[in-house]
py3Dmol code that shows the C-alpha trace and the ligand (Angstrom):
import py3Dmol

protein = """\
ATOM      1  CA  UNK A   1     -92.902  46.321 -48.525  1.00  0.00           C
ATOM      2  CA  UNK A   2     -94.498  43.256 -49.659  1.00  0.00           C
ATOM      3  CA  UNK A   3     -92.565  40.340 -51.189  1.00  0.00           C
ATOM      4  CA  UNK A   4     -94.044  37.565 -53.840  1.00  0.00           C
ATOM      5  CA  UNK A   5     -91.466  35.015 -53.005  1.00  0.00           C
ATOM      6  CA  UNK A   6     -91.640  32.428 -55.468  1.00  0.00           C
ATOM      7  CA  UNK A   7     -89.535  29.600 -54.569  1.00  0.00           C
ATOM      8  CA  UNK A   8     -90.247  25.723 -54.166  1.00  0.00           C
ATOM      9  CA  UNK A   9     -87.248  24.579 -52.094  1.00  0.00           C
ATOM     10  CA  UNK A  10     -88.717  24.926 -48.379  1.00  0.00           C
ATOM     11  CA  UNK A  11     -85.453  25.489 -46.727  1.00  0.00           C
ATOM     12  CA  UNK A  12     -84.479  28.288 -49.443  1.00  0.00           C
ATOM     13  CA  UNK A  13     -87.470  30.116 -48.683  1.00  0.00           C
ATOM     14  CA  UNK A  14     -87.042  29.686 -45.420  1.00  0.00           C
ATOM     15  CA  UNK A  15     -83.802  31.376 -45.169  1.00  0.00           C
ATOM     16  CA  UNK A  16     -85.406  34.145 -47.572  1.00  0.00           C
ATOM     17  CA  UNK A  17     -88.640  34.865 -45.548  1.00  0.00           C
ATOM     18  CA  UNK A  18     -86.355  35.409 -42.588  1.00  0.00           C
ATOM     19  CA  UNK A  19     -83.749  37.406 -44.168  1.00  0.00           C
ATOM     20  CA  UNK A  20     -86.654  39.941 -45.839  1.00  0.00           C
ATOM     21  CA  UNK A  21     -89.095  39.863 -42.340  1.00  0.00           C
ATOM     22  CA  UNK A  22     -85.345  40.791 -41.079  1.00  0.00           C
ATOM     23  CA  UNK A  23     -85.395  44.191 -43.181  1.00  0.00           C
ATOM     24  CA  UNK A  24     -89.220  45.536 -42.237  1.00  0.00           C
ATOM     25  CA  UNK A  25     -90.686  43.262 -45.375  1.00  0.00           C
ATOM     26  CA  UNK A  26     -93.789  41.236 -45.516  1.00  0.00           C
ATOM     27  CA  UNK A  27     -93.256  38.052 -47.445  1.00  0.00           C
ATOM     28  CA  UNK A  28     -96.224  35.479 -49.536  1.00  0.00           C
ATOM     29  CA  UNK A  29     -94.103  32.470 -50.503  1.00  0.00           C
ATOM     30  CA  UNK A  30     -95.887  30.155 -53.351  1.00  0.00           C
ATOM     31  CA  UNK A  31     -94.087  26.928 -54.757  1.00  0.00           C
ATOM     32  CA  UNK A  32     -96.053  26.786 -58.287  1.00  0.00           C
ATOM     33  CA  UNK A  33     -96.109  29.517 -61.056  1.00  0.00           C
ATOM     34  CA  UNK A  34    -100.112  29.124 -61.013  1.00  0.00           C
ATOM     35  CA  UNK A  35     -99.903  30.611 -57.703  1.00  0.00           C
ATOM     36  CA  UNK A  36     -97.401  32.879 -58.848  1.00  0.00           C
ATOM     37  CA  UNK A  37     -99.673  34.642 -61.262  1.00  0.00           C
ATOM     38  CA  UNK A  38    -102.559  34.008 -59.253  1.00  0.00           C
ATOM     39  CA  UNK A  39    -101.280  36.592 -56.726  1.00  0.00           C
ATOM     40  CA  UNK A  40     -98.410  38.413 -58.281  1.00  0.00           C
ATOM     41  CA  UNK A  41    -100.907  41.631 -58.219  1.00  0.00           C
ATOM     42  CA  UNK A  42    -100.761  42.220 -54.618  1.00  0.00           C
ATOM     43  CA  UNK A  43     -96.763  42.271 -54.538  1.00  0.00           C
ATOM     44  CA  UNK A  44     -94.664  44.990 -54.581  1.00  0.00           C
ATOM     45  CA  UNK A  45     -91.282  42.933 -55.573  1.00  0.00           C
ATOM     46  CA  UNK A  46     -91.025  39.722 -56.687  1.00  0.00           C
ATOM     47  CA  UNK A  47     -88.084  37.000 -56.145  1.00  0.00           C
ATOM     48  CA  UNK A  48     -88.286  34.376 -58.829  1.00  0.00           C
ATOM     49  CA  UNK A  49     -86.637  31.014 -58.520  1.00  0.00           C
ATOM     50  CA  UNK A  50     -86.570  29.497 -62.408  1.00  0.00           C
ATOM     51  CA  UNK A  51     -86.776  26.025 -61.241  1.00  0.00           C
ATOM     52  CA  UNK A  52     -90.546  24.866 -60.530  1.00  0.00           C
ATOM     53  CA  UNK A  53     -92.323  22.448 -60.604  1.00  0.00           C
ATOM     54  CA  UNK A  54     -95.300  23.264 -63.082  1.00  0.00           C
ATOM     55  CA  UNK A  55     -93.941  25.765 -65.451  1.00  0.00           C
ATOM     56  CA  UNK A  56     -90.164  26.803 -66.582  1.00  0.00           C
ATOM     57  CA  UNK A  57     -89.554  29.910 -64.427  1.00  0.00           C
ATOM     58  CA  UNK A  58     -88.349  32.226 -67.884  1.00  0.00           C
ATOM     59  CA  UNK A  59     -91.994  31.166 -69.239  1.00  0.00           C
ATOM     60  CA  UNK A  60     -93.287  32.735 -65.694  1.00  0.00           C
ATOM     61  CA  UNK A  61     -91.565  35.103 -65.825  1.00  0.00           C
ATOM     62  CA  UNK A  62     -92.498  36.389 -69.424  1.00  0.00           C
ATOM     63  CA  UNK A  63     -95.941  35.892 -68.187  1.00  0.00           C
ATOM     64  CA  UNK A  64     -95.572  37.887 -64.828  1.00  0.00           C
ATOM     65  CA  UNK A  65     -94.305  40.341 -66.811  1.00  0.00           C
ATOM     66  CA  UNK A  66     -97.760  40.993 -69.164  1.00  0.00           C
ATOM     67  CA  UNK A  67     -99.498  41.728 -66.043  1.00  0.00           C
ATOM     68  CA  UNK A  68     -97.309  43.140 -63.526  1.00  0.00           C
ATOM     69  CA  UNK A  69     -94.713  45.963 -63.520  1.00  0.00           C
ATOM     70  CA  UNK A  70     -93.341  45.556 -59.729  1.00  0.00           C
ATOM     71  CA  UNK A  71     -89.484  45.172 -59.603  1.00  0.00           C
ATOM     72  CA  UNK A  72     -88.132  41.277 -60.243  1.00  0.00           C
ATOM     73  CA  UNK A  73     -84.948  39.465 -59.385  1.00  0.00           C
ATOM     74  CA  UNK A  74     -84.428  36.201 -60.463  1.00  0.00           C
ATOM     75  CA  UNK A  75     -83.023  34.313 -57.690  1.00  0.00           C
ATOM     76  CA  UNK A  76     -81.738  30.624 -59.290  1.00  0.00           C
ATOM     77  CA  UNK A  77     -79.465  27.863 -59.692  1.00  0.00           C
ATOM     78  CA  UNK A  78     -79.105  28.599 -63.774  1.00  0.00           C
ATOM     79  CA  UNK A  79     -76.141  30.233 -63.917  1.00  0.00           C
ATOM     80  CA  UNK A  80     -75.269  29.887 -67.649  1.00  0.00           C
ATOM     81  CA  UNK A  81     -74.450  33.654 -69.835  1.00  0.00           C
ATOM     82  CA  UNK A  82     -77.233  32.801 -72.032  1.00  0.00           C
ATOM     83  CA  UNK A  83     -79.593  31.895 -68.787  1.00  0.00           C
ATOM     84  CA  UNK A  84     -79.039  35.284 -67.394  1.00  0.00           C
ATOM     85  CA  UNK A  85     -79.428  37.005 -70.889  1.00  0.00           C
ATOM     86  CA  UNK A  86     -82.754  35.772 -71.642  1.00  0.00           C
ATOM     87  CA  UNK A  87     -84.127  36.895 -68.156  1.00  0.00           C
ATOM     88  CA  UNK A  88     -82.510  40.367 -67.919  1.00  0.00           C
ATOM     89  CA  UNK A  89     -84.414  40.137 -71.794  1.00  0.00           C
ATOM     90  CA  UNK A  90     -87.622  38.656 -70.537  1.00  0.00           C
ATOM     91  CA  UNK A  91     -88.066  41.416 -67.987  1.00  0.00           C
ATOM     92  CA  UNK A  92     -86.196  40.600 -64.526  1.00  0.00           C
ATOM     93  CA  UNK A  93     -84.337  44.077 -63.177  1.00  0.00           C
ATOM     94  CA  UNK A  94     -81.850  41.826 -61.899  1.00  0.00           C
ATOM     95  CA  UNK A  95     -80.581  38.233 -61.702  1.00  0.00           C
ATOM     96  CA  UNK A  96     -78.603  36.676 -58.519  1.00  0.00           C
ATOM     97  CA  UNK A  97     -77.330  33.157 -58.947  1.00  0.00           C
ATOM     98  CA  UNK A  98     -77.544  30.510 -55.935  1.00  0.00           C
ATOM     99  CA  UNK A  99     -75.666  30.098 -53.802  1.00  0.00           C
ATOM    100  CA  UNK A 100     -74.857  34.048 -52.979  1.00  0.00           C
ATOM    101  CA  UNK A 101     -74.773  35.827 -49.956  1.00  0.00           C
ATOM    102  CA  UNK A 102     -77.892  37.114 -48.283  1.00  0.00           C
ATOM    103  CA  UNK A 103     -76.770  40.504 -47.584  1.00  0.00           C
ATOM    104  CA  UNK A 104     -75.376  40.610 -51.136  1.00  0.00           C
ATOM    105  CA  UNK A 105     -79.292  39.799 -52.341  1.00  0.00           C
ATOM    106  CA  UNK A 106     -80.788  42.411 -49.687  1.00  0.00           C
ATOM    107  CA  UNK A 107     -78.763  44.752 -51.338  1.00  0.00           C
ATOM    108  CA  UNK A 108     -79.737  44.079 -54.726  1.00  0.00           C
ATOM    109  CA  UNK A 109     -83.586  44.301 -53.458  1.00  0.00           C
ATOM    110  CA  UNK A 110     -82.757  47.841 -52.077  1.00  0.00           C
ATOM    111  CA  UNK A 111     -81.156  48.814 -55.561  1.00  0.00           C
ATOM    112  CA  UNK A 112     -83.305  47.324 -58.063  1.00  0.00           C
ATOM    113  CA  UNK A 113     -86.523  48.874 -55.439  1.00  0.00           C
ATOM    114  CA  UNK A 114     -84.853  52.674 -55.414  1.00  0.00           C
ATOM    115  CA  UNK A 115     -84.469  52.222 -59.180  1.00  0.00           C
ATOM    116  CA  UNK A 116     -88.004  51.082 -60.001  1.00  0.00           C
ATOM    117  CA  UNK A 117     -89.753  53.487 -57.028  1.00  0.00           C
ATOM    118  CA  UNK A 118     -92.241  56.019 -59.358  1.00  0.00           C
ATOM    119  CA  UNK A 119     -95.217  56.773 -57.753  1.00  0.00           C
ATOM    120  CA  UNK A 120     -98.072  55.237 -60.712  1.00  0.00           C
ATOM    121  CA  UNK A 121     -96.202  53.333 -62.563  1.00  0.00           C
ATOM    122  CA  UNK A 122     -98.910  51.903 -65.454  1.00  0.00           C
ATOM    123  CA  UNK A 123     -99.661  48.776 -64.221  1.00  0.00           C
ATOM    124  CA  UNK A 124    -100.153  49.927 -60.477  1.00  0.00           C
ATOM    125  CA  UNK A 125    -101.780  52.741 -62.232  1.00  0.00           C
ATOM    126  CA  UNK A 126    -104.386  50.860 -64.180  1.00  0.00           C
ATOM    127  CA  UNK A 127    -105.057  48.210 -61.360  1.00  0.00           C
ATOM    128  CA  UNK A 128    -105.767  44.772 -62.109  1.00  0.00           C
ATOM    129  CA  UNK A 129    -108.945  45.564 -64.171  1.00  0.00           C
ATOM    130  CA  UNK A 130    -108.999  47.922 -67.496  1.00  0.00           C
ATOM    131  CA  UNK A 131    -111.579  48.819 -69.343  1.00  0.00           C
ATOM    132  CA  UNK A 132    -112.123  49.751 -73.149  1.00  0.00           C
ATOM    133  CA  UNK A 133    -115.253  50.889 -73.467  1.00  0.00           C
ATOM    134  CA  UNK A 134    -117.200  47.549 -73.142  1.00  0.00           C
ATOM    135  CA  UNK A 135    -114.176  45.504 -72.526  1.00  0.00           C
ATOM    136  CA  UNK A 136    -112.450  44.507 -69.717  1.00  0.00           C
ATOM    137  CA  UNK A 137    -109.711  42.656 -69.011  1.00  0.00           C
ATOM    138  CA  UNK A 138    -109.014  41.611 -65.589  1.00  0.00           C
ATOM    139  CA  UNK A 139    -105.236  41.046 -65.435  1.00  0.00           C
ATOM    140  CA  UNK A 140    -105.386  38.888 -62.090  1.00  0.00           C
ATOM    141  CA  UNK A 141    -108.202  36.516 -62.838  1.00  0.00           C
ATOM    142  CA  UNK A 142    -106.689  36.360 -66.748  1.00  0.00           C
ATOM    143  CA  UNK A 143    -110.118  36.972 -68.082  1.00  0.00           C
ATOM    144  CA  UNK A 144    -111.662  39.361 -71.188  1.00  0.00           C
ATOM    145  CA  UNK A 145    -115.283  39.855 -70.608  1.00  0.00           C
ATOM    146  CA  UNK A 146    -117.560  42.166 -73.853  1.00  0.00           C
ATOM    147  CA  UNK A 147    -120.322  44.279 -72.668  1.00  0.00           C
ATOM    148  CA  UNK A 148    -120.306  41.445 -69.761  1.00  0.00           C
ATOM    149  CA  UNK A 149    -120.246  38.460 -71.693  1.00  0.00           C
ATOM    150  CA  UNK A 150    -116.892  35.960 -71.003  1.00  0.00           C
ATOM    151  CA  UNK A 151    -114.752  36.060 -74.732  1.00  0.00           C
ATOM    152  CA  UNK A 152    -111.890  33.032 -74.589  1.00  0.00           C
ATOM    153  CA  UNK A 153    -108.864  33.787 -75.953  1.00  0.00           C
ATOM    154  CA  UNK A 154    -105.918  31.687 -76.220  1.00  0.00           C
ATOM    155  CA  UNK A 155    -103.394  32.105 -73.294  1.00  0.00           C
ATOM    156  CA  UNK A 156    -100.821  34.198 -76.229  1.00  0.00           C
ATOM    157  CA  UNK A 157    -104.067  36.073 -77.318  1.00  0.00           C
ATOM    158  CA  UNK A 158    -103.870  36.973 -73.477  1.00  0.00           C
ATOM    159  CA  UNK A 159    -100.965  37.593 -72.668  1.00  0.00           C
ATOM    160  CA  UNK A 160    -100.722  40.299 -75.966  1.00  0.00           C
ATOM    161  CA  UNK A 161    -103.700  41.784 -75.095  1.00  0.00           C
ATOM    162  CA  UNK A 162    -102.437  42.204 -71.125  1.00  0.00           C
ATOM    163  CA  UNK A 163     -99.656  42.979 -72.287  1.00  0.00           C
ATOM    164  CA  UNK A 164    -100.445  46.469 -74.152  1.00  0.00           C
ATOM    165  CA  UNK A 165    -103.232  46.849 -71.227  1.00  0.00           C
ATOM    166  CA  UNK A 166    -100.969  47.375 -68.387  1.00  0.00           C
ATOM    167  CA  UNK A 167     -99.237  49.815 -70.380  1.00  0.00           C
ATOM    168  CA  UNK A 168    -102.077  51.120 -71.933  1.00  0.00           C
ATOM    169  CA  UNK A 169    -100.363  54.849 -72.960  1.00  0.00           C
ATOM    170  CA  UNK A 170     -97.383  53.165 -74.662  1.00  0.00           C
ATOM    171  CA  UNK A 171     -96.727  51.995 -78.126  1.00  0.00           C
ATOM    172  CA  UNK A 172     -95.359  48.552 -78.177  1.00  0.00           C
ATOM    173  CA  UNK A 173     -92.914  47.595 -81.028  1.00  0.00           C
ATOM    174  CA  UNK A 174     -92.954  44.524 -82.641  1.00  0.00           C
ATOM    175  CA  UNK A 175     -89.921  43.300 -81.044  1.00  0.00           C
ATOM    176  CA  UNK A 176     -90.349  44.301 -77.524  1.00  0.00           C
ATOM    177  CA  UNK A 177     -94.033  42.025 -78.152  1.00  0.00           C
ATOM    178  CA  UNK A 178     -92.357  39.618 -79.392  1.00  0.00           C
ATOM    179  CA  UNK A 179     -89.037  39.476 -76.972  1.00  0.00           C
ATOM    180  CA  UNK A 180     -91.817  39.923 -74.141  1.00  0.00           C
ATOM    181  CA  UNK A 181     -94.411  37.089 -75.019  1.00  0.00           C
ATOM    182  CA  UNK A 182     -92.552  34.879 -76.953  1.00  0.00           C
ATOM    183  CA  UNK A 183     -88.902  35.111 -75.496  1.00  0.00           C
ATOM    184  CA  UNK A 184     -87.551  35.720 -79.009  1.00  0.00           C
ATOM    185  CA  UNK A 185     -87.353  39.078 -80.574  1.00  0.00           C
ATOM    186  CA  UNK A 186     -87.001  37.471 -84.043  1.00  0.00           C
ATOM    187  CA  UNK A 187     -89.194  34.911 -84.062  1.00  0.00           C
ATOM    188  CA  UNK A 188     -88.903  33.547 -87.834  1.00  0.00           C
ATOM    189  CA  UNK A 189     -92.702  33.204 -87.752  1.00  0.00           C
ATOM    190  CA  UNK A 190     -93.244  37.418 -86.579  1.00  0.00           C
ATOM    191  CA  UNK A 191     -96.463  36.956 -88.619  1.00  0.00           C
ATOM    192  CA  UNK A 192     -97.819  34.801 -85.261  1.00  0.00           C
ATOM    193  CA  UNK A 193     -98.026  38.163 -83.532  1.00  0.00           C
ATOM    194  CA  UNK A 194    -100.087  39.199 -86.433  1.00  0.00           C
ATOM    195  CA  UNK A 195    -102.490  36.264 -86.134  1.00  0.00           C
ATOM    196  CA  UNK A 196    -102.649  36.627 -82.437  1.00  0.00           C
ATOM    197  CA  UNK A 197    -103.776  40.192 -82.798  1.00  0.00           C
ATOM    198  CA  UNK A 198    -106.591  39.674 -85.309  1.00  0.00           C
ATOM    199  CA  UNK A 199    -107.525  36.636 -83.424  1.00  0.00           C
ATOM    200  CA  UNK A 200    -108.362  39.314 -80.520  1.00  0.00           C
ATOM    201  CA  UNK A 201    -110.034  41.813 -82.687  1.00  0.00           C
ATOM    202  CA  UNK A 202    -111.908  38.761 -84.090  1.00  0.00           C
ATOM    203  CA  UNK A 203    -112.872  36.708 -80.806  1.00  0.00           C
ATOM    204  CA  UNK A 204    -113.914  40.251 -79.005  1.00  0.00           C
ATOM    205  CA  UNK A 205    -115.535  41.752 -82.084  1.00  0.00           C
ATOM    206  CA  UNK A 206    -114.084  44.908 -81.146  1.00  0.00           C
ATOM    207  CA  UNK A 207    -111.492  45.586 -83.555  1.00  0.00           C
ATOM    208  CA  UNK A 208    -110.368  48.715 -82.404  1.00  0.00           C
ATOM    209  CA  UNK A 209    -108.969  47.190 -79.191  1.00  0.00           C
ATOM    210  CA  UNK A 210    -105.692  46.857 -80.569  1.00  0.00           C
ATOM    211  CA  UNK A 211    -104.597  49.787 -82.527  1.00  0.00           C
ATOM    212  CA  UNK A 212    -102.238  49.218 -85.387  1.00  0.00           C
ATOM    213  CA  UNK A 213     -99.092  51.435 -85.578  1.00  0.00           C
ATOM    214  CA  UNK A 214     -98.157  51.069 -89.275  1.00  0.00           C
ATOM    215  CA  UNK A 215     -94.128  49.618 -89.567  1.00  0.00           C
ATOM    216  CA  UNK A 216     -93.591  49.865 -85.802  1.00  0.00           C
ATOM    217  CA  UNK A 217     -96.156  47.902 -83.892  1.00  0.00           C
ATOM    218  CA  UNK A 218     -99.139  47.438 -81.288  1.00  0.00           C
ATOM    219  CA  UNK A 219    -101.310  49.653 -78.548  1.00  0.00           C
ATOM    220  CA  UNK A 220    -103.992  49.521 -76.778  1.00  0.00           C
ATOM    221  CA  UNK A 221    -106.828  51.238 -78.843  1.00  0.00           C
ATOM    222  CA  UNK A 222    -109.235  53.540 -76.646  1.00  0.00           C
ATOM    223  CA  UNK A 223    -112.696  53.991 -76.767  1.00  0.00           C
ATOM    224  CA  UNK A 224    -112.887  57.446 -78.686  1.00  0.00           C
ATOM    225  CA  UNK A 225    -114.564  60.795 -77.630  1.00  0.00           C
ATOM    226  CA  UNK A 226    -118.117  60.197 -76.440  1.00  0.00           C
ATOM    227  CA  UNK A 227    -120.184  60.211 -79.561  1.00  0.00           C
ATOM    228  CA  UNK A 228    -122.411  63.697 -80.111  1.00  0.00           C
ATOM    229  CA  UNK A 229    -124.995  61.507 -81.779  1.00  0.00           C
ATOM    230  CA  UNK A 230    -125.842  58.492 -81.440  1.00  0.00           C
ATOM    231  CA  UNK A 231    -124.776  57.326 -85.845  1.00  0.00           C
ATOM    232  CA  UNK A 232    -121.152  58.277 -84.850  1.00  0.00           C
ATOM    233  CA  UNK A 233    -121.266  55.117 -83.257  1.00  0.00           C
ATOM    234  CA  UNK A 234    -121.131  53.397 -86.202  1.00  0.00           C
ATOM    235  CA  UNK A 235    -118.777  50.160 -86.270  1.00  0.00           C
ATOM    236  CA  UNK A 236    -116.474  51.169 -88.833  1.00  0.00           C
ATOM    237  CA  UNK A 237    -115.723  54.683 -87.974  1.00  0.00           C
ATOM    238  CA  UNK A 238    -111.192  54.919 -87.921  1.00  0.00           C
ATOM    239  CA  UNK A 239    -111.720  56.294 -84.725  1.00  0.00           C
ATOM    240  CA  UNK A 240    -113.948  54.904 -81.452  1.00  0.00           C
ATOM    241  CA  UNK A 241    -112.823  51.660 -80.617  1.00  0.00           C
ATOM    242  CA  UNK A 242    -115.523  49.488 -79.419  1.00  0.00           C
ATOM    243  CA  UNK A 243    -118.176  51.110 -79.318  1.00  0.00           C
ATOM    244  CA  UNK A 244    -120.150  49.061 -81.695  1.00  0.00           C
ATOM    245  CA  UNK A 245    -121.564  47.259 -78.641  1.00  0.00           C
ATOM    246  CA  UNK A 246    -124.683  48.507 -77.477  1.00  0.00           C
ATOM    247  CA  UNK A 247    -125.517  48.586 -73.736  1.00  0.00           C
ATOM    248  CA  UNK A 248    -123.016  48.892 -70.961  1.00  0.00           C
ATOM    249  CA  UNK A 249    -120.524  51.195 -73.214  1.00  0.00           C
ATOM    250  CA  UNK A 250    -119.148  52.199 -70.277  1.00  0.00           C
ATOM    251  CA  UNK A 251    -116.937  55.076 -70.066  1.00  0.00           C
ATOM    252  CA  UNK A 252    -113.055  54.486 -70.068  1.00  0.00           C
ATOM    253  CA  UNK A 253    -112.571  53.683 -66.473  1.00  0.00           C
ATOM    254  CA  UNK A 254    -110.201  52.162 -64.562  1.00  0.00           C
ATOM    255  CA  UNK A 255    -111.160  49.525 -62.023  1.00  0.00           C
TER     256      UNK A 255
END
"""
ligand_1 = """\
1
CA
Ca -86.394 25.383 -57.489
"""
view = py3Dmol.view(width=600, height=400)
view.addModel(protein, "pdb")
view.setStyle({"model": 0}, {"cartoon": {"style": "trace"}})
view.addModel(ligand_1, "xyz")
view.setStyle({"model": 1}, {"stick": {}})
view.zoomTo()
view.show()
């Protein structure tokens, strides 16, 4: 299988590369979390170390998490309860603390890979690139485009909107959004999620793209049935979402 190996100490990775090329695996090492979630799409498990250079490693990982679904061990130095609380919360499927013993870690790998093996899991599903009707958003490249034009959202606005993308079938509750993209389940200020969300509607002008489920939470809208003429397309219909824009409505594909 193929390994993201995201580690910054040369000699640690190193030792790592080895011990995985050891077992059959293919290995990318990066040393910075931009190159982390640059090419975290083409991996098939990730080891995190949380100490880097340009970006705390629970923040990458909360961010790995919106776009990618692959199994994740946090391999690191932080070796506090509340360190390996908060990234078994933000989304690692296990956490090994330095110094262990390689076999112990190739072990993990094997148990944390059987557990997670499903054939189409959503985000492998989907692929990097999903589309709403004239929306996309490329999960790699961290980009929203709108019937083809670029839309800049903030990186939160992102990272909710990847976030119910990449599990585009689920409903996402409040907490799990909030636990996911801002680390704390209850934020004091819940009402950011809130703003985030109708900053996407507003930026993308598609306000159907996130679906409001009353007292529970978030999804991903969809486009709606394919319109028998062409006034059901009308913008404030409860039902299509985005389809208000005119050309290049594509049909809900996946890319
Ligand atoms: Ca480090």
């Amino acid at each position: 299988m193929h390994a993201l190996l995201v580690e910054d100490d040369d000699r640690m990775a190193r030792a790592l590369g080895t011990a995985l090329a050891q077992r059959g695996h293919t290995t990318r090492r990066v040393g910075r979390a931009l190159d982390a979630l640059r090419l975290v799409h083409e991996a098939e498990f990730v080891l995190l170390d949380l100490g880097l250079p340009d970006l705390d490693g629970l923040d990458l990982l909360r961010r790995l998490r919106t776009v990618c679904d692959a199994p994740l061990i946090v391999v690191t130095a932080r070796c506090e309860e509340r360190d390996i609380v908060q990234g078994l919360r933000a989304g690692a499927d296990d956490y090994v603390v330095k110094p262990f013993r390689m076999a112990e870690l190739m072990a993990r790998i094997d148990t944390v890979r059987r557990r997670t093996d499903r054939p189409g899991t959503p985000a492998e599903a989907a692929g990097p690139r999903i589309a709403v009707g004239d929306v996309v958003v490329d999960l790699a490249a961290r980009t929203v485009t709108v019937a083809g034009r670029p839309v800049h959202l903030t990186r939160r606005e992102f990272d909710v909107l990847a976030h119910l993308a990449a599990r585009r079938t689920q409903v996402h509750s409040r907490e799990e959004i909030l636990d996911r993209i801002w680390g704390d389940a209850f934020l004091a200020v819940s009402r950011s999620l809130d703003v985030h969300v109708a900053g996407i509607r507003a930026k993308t002008g598609r306000s159907h793209l996130v679906r409001t489920v009353r007292g529970f939470g978030y999804q991903l809208g969809t486009e709606g049935r394919p319109a028998a003429h062409p006034a059901d397309t009308a913008a404030d219909g409860p039902d299509p979402a985005g389809r208000e824009g005119g050309p290049g409505g594509s049909q809900d594909t996946l890319a």
